[in-house]
C-alpha positions as a Markdown table, in Angstrom:
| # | Residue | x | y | z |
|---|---|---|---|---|
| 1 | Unk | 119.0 | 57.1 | 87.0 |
| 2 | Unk | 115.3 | 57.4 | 87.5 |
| 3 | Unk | 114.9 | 60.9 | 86.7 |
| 4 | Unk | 117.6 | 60.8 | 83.8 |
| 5 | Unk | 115.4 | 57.8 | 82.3 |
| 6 | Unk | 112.5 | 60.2 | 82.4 |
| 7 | Unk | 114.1 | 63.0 | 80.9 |
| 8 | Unk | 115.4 | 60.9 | 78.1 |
| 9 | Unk | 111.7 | 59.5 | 77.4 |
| 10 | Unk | 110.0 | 63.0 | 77.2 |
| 11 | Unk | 112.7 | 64.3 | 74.7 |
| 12 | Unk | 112.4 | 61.0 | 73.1 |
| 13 | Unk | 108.5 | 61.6 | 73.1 |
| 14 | Unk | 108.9 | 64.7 | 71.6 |
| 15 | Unk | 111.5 | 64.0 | 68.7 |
| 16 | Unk | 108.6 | 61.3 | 67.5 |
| 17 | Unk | 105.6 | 64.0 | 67.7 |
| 18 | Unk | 108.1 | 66.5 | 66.3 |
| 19 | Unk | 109.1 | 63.9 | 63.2 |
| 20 | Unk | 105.3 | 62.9 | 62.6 |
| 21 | Unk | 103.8 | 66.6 | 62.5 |
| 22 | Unk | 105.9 | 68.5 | 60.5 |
| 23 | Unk | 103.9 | 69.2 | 58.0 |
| 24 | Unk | 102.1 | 72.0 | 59.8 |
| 25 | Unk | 104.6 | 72.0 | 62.7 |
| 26 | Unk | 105.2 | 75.3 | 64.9 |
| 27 | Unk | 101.3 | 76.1 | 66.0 |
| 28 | Unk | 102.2 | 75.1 | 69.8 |
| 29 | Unk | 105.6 | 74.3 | 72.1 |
| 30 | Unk | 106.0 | 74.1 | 75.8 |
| 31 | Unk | 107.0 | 77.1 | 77.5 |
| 32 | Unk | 109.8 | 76.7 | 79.8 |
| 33 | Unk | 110.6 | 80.1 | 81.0 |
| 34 | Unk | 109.4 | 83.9 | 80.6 |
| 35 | Unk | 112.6 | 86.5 | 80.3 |
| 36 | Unk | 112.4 | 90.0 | 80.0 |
| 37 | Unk | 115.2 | 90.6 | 77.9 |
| 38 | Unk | 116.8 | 88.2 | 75.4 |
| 39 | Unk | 119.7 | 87.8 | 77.5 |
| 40 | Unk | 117.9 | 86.6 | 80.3 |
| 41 | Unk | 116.4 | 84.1 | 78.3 |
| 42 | Unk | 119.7 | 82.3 | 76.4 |
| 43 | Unk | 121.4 | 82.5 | 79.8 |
| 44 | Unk | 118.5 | 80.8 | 81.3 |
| 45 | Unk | 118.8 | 78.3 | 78.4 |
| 46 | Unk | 122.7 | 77.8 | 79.2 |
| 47 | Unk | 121.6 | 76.3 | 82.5 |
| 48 | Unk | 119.4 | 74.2 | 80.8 |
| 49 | Unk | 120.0 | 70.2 | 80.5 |
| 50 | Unk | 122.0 | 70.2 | 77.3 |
| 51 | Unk | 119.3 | 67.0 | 76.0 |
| 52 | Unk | 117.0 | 69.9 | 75.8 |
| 53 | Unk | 118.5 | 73.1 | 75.2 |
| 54 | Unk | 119.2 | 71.8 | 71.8 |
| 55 | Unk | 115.7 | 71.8 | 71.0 |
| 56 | Unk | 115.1 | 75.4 | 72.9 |
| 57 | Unk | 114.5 | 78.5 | 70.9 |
| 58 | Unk | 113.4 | 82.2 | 72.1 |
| 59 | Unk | 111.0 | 84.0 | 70.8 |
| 60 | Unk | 109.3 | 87.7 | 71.4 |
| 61 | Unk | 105.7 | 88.0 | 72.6 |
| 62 | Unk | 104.3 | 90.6 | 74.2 |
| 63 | Unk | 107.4 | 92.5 | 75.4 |
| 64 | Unk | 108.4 | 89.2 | 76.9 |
| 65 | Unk | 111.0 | 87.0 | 75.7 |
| 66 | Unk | 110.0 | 83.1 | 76.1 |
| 67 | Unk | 112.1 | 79.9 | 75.6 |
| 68 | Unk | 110.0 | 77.5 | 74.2 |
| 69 | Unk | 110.7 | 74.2 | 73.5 |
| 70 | Unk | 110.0 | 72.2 | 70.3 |
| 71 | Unk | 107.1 | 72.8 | 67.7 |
| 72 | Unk | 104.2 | 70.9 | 67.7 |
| 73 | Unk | 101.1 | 70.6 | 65.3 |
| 74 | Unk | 98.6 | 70.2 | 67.3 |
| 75 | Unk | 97.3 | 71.3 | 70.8 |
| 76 | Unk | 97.1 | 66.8 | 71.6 |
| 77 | Unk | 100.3 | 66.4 | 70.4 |
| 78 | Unk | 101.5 | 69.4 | 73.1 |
| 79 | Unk | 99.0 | 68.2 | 75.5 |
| 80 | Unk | 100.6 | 64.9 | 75.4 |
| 81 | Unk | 104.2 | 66.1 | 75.8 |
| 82 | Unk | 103.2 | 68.5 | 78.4 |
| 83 | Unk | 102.0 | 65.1 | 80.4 |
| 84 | Unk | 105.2 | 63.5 | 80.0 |
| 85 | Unk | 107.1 | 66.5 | 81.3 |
| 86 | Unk | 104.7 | 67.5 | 84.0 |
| 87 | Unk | 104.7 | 63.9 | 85.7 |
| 88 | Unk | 108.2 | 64.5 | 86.7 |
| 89 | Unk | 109.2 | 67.0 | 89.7 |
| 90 | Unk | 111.7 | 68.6 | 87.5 |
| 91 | Unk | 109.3 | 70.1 | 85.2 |
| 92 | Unk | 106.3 | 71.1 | 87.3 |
| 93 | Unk | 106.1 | 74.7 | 85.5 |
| 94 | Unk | 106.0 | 73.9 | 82.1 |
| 95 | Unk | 103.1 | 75.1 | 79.9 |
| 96 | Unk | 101.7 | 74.7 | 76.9 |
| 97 | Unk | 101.7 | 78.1 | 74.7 |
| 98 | Unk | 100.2 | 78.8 | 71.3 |
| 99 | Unk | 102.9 | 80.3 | 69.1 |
| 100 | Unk | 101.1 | 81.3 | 65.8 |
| 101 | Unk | 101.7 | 84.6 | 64.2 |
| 102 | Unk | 99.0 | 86.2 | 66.2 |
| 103 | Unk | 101.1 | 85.8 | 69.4 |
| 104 | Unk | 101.3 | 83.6 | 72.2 |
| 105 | Unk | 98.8 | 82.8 | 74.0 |
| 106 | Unk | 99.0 | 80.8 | 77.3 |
| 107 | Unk | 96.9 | 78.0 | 77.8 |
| 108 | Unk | 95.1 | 77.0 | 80.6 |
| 109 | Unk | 97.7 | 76.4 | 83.2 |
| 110 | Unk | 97.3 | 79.5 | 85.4 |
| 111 | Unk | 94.7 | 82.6 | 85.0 |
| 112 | Unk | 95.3 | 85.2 | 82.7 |
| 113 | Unk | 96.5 | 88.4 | 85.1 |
| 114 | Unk | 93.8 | 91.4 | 84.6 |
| 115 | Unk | 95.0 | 93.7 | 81.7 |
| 116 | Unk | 95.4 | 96.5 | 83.6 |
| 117 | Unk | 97.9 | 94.7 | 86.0 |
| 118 | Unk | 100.3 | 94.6 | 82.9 |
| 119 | Unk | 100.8 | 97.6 | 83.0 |
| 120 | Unk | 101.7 | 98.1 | 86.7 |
| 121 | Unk | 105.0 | 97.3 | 86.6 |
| 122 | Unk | 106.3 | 100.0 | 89.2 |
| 123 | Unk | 109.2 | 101.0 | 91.9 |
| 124 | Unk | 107.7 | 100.8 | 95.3 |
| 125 | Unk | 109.5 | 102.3 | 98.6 |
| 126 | Unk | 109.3 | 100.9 | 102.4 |
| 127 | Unk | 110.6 | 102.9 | 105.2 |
| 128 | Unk | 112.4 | 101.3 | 108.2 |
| 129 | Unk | 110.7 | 100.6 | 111.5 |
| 130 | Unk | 107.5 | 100.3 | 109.8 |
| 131 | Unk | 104.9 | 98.6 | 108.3 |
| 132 | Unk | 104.8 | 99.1 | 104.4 |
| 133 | Unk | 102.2 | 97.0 | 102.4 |
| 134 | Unk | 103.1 | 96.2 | 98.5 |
| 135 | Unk | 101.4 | 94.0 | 95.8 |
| 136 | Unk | 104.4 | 91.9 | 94.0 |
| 137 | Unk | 104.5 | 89.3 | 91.6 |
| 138 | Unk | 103.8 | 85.4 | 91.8 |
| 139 | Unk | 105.0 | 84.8 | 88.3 |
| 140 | Unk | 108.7 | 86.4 | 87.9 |
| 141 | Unk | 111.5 | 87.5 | 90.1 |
| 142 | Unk | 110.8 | 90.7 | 92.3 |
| 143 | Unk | 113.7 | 92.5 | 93.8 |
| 144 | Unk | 114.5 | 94.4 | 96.8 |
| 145 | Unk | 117.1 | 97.0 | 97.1 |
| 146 | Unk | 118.9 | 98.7 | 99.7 |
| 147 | Unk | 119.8 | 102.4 | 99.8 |
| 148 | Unk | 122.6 | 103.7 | 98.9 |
| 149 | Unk | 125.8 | 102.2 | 100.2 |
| 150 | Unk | 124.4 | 100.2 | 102.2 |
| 151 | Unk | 124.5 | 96.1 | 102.0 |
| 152 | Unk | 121.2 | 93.9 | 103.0 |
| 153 | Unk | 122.3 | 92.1 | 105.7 |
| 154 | Unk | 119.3 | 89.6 | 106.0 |
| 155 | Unk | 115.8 | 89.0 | 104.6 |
| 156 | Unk | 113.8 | 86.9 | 107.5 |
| 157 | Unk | 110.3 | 85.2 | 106.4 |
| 158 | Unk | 108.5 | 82.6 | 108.3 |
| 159 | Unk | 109.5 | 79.1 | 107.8 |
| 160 | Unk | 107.7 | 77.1 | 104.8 |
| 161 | Unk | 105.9 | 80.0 | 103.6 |
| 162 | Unk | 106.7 | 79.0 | 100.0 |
| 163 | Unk | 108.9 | 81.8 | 99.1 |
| 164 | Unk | 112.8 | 81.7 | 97.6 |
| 165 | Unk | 115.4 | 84.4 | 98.5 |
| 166 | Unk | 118.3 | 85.2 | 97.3 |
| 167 | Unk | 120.9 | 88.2 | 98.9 |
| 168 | Unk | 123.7 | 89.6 | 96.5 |
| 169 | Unk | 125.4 | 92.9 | 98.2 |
| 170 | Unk | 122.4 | 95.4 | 97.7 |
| 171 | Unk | 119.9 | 93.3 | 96.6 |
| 172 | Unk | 117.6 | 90.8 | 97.2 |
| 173 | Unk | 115.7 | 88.7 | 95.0 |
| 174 | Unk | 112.2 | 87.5 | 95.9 |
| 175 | Unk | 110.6 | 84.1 | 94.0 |
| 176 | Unk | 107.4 | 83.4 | 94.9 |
| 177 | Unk | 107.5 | 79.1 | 94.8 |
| 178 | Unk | 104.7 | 77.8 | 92.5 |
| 179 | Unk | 102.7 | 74.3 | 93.7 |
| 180 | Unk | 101.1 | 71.5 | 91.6 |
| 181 | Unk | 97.8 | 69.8 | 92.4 |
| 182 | Unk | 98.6 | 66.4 | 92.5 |
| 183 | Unk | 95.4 | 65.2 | 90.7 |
| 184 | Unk | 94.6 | 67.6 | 88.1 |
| 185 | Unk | 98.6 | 68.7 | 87.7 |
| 186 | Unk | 97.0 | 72.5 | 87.6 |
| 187 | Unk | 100.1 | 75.0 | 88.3 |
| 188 | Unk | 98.6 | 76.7 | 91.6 |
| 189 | Unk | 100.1 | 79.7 | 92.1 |
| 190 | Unk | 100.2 | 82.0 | 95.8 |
| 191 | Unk | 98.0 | 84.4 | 96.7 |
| 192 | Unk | 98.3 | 84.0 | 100.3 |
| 193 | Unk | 100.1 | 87.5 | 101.9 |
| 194 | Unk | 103.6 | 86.7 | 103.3 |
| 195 | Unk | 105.6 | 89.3 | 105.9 |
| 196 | Unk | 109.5 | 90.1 | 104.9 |
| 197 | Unk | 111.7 | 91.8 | 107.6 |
| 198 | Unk | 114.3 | 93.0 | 105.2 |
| 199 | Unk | 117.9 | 93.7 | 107.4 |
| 200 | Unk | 120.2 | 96.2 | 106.2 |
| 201 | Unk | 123.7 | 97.3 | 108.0 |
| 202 | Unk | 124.1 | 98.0 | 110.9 |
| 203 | Unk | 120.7 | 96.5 | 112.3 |
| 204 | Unk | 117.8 | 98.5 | 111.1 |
| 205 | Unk | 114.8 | 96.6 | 109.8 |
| 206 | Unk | 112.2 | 97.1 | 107.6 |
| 207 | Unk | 108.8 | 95.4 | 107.7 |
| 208 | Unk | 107.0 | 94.2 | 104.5 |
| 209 | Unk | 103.7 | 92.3 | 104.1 |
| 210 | Unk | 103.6 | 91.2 | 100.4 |
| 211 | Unk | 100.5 | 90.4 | 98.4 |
| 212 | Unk | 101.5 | 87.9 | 95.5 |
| 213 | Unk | 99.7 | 88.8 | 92.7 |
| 214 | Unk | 99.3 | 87.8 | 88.3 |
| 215 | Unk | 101.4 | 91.2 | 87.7 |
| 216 | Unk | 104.9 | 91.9 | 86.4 |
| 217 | Unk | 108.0 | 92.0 | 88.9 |
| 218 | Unk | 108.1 | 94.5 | 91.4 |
| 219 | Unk | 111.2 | 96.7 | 92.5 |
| 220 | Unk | 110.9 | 97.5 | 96.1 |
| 221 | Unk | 113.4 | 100.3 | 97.3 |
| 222 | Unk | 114.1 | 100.6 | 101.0 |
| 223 | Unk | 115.1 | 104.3 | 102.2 |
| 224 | Unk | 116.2 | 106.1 | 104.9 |
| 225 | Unk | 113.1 | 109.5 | 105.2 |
| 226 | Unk | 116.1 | 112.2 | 105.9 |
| 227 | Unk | 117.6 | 110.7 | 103.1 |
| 228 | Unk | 114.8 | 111.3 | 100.7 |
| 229 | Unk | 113.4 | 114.6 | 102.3 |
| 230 | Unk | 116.9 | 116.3 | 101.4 |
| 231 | Unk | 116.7 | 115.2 | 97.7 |
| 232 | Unk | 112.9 | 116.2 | 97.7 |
| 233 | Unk | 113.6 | 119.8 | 98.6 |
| 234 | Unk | 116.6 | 120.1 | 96.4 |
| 235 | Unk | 115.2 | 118.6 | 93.9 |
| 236 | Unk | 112.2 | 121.2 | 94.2 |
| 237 | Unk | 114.6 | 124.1 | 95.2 |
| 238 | Unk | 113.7 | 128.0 | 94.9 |
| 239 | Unk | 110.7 | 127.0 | 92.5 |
| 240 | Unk | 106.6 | 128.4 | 92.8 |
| 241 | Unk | 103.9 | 126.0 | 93.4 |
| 242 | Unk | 102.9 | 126.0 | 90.3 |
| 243 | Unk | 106.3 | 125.0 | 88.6 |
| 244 | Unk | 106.7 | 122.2 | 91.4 |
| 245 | Unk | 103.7 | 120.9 | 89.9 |
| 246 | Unk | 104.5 | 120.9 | 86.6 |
| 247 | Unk | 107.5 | 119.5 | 87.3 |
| 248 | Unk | 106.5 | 116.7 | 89.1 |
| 249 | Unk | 103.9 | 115.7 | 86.5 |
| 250 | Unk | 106.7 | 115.7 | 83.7 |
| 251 | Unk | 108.8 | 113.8 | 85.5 |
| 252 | Unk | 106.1 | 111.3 | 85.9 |
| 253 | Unk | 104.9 | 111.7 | 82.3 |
| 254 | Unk | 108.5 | 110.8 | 81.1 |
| 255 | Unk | 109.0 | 108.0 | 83.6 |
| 256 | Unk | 112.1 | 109.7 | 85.5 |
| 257 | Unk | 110.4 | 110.1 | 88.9 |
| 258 | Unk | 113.9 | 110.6 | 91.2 |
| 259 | Unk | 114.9 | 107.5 | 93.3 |
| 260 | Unk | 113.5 | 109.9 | 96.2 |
| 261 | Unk | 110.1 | 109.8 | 95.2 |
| 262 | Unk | 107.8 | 107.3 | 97.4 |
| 263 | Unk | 106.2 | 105.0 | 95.3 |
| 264 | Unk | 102.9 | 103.2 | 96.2 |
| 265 | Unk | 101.2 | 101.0 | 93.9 |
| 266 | Unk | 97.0 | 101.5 | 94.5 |
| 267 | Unk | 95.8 | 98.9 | 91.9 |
| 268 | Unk | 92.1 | 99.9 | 92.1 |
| 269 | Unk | 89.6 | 100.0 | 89.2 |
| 270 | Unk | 86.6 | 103.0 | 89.2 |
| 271 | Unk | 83.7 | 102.2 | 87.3 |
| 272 | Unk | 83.1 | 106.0 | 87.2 |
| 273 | Unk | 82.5 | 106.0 | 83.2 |
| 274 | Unk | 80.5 | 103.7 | 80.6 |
| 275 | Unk | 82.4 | 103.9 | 77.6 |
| 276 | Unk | 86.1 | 104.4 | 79.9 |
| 277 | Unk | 87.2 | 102.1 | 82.2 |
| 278 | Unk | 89.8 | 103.9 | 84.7 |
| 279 | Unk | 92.4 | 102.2 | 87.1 |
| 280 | Unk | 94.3 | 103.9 | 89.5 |
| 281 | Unk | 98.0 | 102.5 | 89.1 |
| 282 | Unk | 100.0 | 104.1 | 91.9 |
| 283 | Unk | 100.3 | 107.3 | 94.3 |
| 284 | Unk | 104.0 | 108.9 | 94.1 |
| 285 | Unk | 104.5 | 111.1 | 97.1 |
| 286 | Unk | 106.9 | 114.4 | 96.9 |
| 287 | Unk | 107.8 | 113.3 | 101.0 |
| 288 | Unk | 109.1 | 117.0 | 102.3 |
| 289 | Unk | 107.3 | 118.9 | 100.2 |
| 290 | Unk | 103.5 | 117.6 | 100.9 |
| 291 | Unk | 102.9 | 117.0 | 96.8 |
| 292 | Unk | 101.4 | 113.9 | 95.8 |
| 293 | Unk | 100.8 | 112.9 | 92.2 |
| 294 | Unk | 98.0 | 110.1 | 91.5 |
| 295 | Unk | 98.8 | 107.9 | 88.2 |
| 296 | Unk | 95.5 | 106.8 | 86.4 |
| 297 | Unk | 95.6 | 104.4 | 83.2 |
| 298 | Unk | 92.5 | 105.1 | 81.2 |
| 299 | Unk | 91.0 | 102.5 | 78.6 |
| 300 | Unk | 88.5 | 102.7 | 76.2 |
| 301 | Unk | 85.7 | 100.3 | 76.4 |
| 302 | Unk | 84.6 | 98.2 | 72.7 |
| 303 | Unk | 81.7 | 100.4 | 71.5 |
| 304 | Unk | 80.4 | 100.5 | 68.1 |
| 305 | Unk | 78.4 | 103.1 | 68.9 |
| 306 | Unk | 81.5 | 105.7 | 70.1 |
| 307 | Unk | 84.7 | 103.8 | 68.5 |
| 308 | Unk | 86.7 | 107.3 | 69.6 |
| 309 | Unk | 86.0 | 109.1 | 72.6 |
| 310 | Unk | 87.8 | 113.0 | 73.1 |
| 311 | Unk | 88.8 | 113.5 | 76.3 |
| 312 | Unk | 89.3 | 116.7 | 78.2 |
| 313 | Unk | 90.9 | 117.5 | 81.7 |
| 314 | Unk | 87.7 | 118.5 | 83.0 |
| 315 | Unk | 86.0 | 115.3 | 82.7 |
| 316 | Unk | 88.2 | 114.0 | 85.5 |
| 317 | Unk | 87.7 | 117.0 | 88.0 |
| 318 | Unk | 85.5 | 115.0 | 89.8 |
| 319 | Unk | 85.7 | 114.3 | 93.8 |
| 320 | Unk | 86.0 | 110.0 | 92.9 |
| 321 | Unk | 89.6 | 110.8 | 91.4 |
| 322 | Unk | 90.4 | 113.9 | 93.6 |
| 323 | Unk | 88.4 | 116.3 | 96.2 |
| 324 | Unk | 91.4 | 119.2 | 95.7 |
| 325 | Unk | 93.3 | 118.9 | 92.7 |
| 326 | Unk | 96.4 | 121.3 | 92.0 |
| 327 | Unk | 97.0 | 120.0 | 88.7 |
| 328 | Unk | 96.3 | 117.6 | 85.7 |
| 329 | Unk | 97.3 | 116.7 | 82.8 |
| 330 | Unk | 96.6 | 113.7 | 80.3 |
| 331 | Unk | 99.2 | 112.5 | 78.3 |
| 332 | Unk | 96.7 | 111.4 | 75.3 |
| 333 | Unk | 93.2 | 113.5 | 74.3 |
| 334 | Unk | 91.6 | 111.0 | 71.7 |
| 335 | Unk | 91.4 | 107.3 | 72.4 |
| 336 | Unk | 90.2 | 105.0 | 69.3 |
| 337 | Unk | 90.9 | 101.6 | 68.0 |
| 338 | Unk | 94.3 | 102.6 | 67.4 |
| 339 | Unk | 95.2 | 104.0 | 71.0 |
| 340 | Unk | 93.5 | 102.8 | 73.3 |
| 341 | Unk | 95.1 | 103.3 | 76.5 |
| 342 | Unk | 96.2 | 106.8 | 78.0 |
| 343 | Unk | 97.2 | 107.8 | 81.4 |
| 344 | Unk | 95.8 | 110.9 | 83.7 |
| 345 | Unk | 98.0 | 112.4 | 86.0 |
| 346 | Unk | 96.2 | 114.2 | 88.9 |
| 347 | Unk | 98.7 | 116.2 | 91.5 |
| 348 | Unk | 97.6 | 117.0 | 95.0 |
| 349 | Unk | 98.4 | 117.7 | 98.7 |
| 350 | Unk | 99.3 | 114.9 | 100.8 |
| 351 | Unk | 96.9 | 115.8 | 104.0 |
| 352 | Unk | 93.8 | 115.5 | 101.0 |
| 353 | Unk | 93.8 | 111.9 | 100.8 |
């Protein structure tokens, strides 16, 4: 009855902000829950206590669908029902989000994940009877899946380590839990590496230490190395060096790298440039065939000086990227304050790096 009594009296909190400020209502809400498609959100509001749901709505912000809750005039009048809600356990992860037309913009409650790491959302592998190390998120749902036919039996992580799991057939689902300081009711959220021994049928085990980081959810393949080996040279079949290359780099440039591809997220920025600011997002490895391709984001630094900057392929033939490049390719020449981002795509042999 406790907990019902204070669910009734933050609602009821609410309704009186809500009925006092709507004159210039709709500047702020509280944000219950970040979706990546609308359909995650309105079936995460179907679970929701139906006292709120009714006053639930989703709206689109940067490529994220959010279920917010009420609108409020004033960042006091959301600070204030943020209070309410964040003094009981059942609404430790609520925050208070700016929803003007400019976008949403979180407030305080966590940091703000580097820009780069937006942009990182990738498909990692791990191999069995080894050790694979992966950056995955602390702020959504990352997901594990087994290859091909085959079931994950278990997923085994030490005791009180602060992570959720849950196994359907294939896959496994990987929640990083979030914590609340007591005193200053600041959402803490994990940094702290954990080790998941993924089980799949019969018995063979695969060993992951996961780094939780502010990035999007991370897909995390396990597979078998004949299994991927055979596809590689297929996939590559009868075809020169050079077209290998060329296809490889399309294949990434179009996002349909083949489930057979190893994927290894890097996450590293070079301050090799002043006005370009380069991060290198992942290695994808060709296993069999000794290819791997390097995926670079490039970003243009604000400059009045040099508002466009024209890039050529040479500028990146440089040993800090690559000592022995076979090919690469940008997908974007000209960045500006209308494109600012591009990617580099740099392919190379395996025994280089």
């Amino acid at each position: 009855m406790r907990i019902q009594m204070r669910i009734l009296s933050a609602y009821f909190l609410l309704c009186i902000i809500m009925l006092s400020g709507t004159a210039n209502a709709g500047e702020y809400a509280i944000l219950f829950h970040r979706a990546k498609t609308d359909r995650d959100a309105k079936d995460y509001i179907s679970r929701m206590n139906p006292i709120f749901a009714a006053a639930t709505r989703v709206i689109e912000q940067t490529n994220r669908f959010l279920v917010i809750y009420g609108d409020l005039s004033t960042k006091e009048e959301a600070d204030q029902v943020y209070r309410s809600f964040v003094n009981d356990k059942n609404f430790n992860w609520v925050e208070v989000i700016h929803v003007s037309d400019k976008g949403a913009e979180k407030a305080s409650t966590h940091p703000e994940a580097p820009s780069f790491d937006k942009l990182s959302n990738t498909i990692l592998s791990a191999l069995p009877e080894s050790v694979t190390n992966v950056d995955i998120s602390n702020l959504y749902i990352n997901r594990i899946i087994a290859p091909s036919s085959k079931k994950i039996k278990d997923i085994i992580i030490e005791k009180d380590s602060g992570v959720q799991v849950q196994i359907e057939g294939k896959n496994a689902f990987i929640t990083f839990l979030k914590k609340q300081n007591p005193v200053t009711k600041e959402v803490l959220y994990q940094v702290t590496p954990v080790s998941i021994y993924a089980v799949i049928e019969p018995d063979i085990v695969y060993t992951i230490i996961a780094t939780p980081k502010s990035i999007d959810s991370q897909i995390i393949e396990l597979k078998y190395d004949q299994d991927h080996i055979k596809k590689n040279l297929a996939y590559f079949n009868g075809l020169p060096l050079e077209k290998k290359i060329l296809k490889m780099i399309k294949s990434a440039i179009t996002d349909k790298m083949p489930d057979s591809f190893t994927r290894k997220r890097v996450g590293q920025t070079l301050p090799i440039f002043k006005d370009l600011d380069i991060y290198h997002a992942k290695d994808v490895i060709a296993e069999g065939e000794g290819l791997i391709l390097k995926e670079f984001v490039l970003a243009l630094r604000k400059n009045p000086e040099h508002p466009e900057i024209r890039l050529t392929e040479k500028q990146f033939m440089i040993p800090e990227l690559s000592t022995k490049p076979l090919g690469i390719t940008l997908e974007n020449f000209i960045l500006n304050d209308q494109l600012t981002k591009t990617r580099l795509f740099i392919v190379e042999r395996k025994d280089n790096i």
